[in-house]
VOPAGU-2260 file (C-alpha; in pm, 1 decimal, decimal comma):
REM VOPAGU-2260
SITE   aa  ch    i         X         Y         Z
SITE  UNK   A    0       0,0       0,0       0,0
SITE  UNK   A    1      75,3     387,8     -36,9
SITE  UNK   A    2    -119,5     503,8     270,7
SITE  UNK   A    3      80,3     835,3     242,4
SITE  UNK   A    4      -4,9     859,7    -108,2
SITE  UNK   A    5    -412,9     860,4     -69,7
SITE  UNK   A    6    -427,4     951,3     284,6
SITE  UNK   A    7    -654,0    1237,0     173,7
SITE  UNK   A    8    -846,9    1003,3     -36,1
SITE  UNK   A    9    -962,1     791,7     238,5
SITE  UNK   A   10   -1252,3     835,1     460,3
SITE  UNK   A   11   -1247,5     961,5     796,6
SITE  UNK   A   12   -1356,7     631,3     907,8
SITE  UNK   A   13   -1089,2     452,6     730,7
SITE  UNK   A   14    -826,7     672,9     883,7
SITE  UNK   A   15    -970,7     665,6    1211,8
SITE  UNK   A   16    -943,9     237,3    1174,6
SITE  UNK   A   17    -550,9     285,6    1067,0
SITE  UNK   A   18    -489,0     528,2    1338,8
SITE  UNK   A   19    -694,5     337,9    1578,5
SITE  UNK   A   20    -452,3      -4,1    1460,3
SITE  UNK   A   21    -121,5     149,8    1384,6
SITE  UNK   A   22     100,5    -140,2    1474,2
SITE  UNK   A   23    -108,3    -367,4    1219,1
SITE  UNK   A   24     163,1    -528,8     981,1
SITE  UNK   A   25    -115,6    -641,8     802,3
SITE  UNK   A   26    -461,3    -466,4     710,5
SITE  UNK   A   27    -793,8    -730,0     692,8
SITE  UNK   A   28    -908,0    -768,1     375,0
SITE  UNK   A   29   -1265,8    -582,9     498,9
SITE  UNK   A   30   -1039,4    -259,6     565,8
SITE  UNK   A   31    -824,4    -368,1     191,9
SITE  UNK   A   32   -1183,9    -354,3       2,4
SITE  UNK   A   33   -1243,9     -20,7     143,3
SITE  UNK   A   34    -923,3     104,4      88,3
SITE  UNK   A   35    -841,1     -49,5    -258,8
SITE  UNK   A   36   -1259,6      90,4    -284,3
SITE  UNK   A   37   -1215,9     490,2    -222,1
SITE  UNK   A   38    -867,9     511,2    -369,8
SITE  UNK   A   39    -898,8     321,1    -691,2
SITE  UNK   A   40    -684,4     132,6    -615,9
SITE  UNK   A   41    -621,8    -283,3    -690,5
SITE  UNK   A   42    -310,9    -326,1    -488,3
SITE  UNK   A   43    -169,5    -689,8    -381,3
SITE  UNK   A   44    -329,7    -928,4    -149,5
SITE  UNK   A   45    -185,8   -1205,3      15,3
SITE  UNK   A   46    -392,8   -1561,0      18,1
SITE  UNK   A   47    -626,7   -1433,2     274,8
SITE  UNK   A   48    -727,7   -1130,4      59,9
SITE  UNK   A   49    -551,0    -929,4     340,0
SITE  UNK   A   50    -246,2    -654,1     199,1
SITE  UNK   A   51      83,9    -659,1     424,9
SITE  UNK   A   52     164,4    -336,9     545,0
SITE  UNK   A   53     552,3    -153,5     436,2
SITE  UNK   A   54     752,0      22,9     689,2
SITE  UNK   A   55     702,7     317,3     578,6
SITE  UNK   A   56     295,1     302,6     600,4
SITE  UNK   A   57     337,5     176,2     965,1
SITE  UNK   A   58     576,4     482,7    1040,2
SITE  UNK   A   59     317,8     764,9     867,0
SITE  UNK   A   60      34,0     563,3    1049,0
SITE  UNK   A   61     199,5     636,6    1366,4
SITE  UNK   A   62     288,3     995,0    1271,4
SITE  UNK   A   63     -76,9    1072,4    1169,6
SITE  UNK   A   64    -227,9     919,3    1553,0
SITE  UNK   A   65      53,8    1109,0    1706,5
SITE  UNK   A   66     -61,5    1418,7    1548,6
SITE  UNK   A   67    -424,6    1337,4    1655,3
SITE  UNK   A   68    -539,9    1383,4    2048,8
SITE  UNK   A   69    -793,1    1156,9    2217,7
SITE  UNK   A   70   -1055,7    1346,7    2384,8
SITE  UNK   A   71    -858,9    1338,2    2717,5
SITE  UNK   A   72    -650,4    1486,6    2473,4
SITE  UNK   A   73    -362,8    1235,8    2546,9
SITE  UNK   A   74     -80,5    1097,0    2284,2
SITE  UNK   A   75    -182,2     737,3    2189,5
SITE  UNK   A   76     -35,7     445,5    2289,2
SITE  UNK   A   77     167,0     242,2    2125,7
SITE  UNK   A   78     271,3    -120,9    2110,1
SITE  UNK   A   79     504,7    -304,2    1925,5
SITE  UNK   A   80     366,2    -622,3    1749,0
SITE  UNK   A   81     590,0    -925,5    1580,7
SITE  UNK   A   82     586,7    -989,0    1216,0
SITE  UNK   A   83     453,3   -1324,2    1068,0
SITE  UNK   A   84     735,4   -1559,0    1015,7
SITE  UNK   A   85     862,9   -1622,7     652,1
């Protein structure tokens, strides 16, 4: 994926489920549909229909929830997660 690419093109909902999940190293392929569905785009899926994350979508992920406040207006939380084996 290109998340920083068609950030703008995605819905607030869809941002708000990538902000809300910003250590996923994979996206579902519910969230895929929608994205691949308001950008256009027909990007690859692995065998579950699910589209594996780069390192650089994780990293603006994490940018964009750090530059958004809960309404306690606290800095989100992260956690690191461990990649699928090869």
């Amino acid at each position: 994926m290109h998340i920083r690419e068609f950030w703008t093109q995605l819905s607030p909902d869809t941002q708000r489920w990538l902000m809300d999940n910003p250590g996923s190293m994979i996206v579902p392929r519910t969230m895929t549909a929608i994205f691949n569905g308001e950008t256009g785009e027909d990007g690859a899926v692995d065998i579950h229909g699910g589209t594996s994350l780069t390192a650089d979508d994780r990293l603006f992920i994490q940018e964009q929830a750090r530059g958004s406040r809960d309404t306690a207006g606290e800095a989100p939380r992260f956690f690191d997660s461990v990649g699928p084996e090869d």
